[in-house]
C-alpha positions, 0 to 999 in steps of 0.5 A: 684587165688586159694583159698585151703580151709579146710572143717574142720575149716569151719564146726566149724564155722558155728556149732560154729555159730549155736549153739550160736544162737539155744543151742537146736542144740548143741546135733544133731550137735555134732551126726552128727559131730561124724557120719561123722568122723566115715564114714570118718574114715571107708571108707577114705577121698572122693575124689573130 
């Protein structure tokens, strides 16, 4: 069986958990989230 699993959505998941849990976490979350686009975005998506 094979599970295709999206990184995106599960990424939100757990930052959505995150800041639920700890608010303080919501700004360092949101920066690394926008660094990661950002690098994606620049070099492409990385292939594994």
């Amino acid at each position: 069986m094979n599970i295709n699993m999206s990184i995106g959505p599960l990424i939100a998941l757990i930052a959505g958990v995150l800041i639920l849990i700890v608010p303080r976490l919501l700004s360092y979350i949101v920066a690394i989230y926008l660094i990661v686009i950002g690098l994606l975005g620049l070099f492409g998506p990385l292939r594994l």
